[in-house]
LUMZA-593649 format. One line per field, with one value per residue (C-alpha): residue number from 1; residue in one letter; x, y, z. Coordinates in steps of 0.2 Angstrom, whole numbers. Last residue first. Example, Ala and Ser with C-alpha at 12.3 -4.5 7.8 and 13.67 -1.06 7.14 Angstrom:
// LUMZA-593649
vokol	c(2 / 1)
guke	c(S / A)
X	c(68 / 62)
Y	c(-5 / -22)
Z	c(36 / 39)
//
This chain:
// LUMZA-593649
vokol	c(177 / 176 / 175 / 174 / 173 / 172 / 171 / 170 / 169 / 168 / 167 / 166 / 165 / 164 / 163 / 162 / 161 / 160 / 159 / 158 / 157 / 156 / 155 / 154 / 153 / 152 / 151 / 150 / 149 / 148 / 147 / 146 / 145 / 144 / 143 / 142 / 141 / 140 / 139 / 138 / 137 / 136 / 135 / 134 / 133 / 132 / 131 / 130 / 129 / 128 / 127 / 126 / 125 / 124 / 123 / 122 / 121 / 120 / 119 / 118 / 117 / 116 / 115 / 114 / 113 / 112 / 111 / 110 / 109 / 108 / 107 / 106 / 105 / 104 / 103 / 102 / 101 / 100 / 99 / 98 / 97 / 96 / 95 / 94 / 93 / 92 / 91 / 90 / 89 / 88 / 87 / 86 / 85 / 84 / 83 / 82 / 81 / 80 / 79 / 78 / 77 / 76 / 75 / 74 / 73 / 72 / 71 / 70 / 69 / 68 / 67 / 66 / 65 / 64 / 63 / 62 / 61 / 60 / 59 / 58 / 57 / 56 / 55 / 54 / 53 / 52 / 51 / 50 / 49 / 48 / 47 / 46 / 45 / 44 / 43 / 42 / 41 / 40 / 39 / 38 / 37 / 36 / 35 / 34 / 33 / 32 / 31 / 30 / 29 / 28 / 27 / 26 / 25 / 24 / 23 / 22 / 21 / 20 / 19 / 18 / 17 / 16 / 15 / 14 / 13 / 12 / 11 / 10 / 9 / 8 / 7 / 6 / 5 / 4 / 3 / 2 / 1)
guke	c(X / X / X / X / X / X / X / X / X / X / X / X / X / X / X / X / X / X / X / X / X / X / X / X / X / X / X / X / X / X / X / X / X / X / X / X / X / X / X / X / X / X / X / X / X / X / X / X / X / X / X / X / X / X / X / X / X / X / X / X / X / X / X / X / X / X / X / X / X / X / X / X / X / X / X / X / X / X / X / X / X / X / X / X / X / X / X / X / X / X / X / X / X / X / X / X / X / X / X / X / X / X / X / X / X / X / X / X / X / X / X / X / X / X / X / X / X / X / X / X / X / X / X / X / X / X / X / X / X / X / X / X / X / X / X / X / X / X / X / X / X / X / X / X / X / X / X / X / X / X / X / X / X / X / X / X / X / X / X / X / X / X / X / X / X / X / X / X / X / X / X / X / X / X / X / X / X)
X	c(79 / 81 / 90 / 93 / 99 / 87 / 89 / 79 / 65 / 55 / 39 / 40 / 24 / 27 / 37 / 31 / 26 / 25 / 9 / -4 / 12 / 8 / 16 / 12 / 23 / 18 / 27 / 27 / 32 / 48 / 58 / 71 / 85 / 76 / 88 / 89 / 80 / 89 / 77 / 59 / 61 / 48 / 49 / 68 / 76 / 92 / 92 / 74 / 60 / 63 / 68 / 64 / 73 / 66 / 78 / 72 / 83 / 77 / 71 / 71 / 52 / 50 / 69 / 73 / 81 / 95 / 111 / 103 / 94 / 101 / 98 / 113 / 117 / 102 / 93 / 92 / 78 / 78 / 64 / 66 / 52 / 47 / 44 / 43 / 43 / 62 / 80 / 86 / 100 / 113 / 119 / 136 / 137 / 150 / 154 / 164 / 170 / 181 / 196 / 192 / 174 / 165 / 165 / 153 / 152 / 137 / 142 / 129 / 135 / 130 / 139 / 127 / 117 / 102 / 103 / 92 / 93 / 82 / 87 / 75 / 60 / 59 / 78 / 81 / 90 / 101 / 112 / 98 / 89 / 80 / 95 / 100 / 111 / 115 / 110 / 115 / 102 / 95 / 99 / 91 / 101 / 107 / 124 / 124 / 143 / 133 / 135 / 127 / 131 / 134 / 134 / 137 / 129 / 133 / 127 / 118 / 134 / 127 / 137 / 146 / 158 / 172 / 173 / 153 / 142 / 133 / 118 / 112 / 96 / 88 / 71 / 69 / 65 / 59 / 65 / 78 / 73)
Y	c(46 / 28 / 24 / 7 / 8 / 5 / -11 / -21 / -4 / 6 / 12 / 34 / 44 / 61 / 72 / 87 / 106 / 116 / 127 / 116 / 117 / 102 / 92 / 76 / 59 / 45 / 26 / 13 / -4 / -14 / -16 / -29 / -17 / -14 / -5 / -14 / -7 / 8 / 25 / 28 / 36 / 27 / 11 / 10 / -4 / -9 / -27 / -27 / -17 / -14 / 1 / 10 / 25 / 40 / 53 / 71 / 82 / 104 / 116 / 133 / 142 / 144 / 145 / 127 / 125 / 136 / 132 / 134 / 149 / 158 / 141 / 140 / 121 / 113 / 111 / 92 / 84 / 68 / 56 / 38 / 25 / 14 / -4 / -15 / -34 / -41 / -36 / -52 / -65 / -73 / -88 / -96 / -112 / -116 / -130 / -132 / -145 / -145 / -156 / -164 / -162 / -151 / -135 / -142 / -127 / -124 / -106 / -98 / -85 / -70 / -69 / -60 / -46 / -41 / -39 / -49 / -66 / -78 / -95 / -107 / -108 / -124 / -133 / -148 / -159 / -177 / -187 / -200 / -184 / -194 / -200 / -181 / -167 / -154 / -135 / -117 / -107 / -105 / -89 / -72 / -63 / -45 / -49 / -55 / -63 / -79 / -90 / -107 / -116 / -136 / -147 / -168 / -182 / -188 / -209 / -210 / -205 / -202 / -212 / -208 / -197 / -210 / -202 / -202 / -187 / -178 / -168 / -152 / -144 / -127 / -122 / -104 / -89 / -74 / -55 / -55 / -66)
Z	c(-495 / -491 / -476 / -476 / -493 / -510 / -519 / -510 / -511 / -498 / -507 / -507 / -503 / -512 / -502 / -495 / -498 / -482 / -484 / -473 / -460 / -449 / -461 / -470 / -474 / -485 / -480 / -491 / -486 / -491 / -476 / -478 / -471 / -455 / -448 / -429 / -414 / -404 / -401 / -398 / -381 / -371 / -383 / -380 / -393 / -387 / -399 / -404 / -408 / -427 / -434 / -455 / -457 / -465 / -473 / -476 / -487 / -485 / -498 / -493 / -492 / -475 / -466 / -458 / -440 / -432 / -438 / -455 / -454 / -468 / -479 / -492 / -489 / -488 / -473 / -464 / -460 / -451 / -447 / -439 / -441 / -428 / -424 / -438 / -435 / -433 / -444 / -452 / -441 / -450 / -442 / -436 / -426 / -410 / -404 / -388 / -378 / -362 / -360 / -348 / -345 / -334 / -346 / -360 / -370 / -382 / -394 / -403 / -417 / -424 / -441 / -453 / -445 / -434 / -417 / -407 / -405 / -396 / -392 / -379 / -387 / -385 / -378 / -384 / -375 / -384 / -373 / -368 / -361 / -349 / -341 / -337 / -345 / -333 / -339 / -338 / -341 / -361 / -370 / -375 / -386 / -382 / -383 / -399 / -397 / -391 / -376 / -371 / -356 / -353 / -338 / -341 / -339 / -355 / -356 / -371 / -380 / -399 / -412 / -427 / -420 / -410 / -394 / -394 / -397 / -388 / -397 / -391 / -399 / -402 / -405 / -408 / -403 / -415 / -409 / -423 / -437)
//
């Protein structure tokens, strides 16, 4: 879930694979092609960590989609090491929702706004907070594709006649209209 951070652990391994190697001393670095995510520092395996670290807390995502990955390089050795892991990542907590209204073809006014009385298509979006989210501005997030509340719109025009309130589906698009 973007926004969620998560526990994520390096193992090294011996030459052979089937055991751990105890003894790696070694730096390592994390990298991602979210480039967003929150990762770990740069870090230098000790004793203590007996070959195997685990970082709390230590990768967050935050854009949504399938195929972000997190890459662990060990850069000192000869030749370097590299394992890379690939996850999906689902859109974070709500944020915001995006209105657009858009006049039908016909309007008189249409490069202007919305004549009173012509019927118009409003789409809502459904945002989270992550990735390049802007709270001041309300713009970025991810779509939140898994939404599934209900949202009920309202005018200030008491005469403007609106939508009904309208439940987001699985099987409707991002942007359901």
């Amino acid at each position: 879930v973007a926004g969620q951070p998560y526990d994520i652990t390096g193992t090294a391994w011996d030459g052979t694979g089937g055991a751990v190697a105890t003894a790696y001393r070694q730096w390592v670095k994390f990298t991602s092609n979210d480039s967003y995510a929150v990762l770990p520092s740069t870090y230098q395996f000790t004793t203590t960590d007996a070959g195997v670290h685990t970082w709390t807390n230590g990768v967050t995502f935050k854009t949504a989609g399938a195929g972000k990955t997190l890459t662990l390089d060990d850069d000192d050795g000869s030749p370097a090491i590299s394992t890379t892991t690939t996850y999906e990542v689902f859109p974070g907590d709500l944020q915001y929702f995006q209105v657009s209204v858009t006049p039908q073809t016909g309007d008189p006014n249409k490069t202007n706004g919305i004549t009173a009385g012509w019927l118009a298509e409003i789409v809502a979006t459904a945002y989270d907070g992550q990735k390049d989210y802007n709270p001041a501005a309300r713009t970025g997030g991810n779509i939140k594709t898994n939404y599934l509340g209900t949202v009920k719109f309202s005018a200030s025009d008491s005469a403007a006649q609106i939508p009904a309130d309208y439940k987001f589906t699985t099987s409707g698009s991002p942007d359901d209209d």
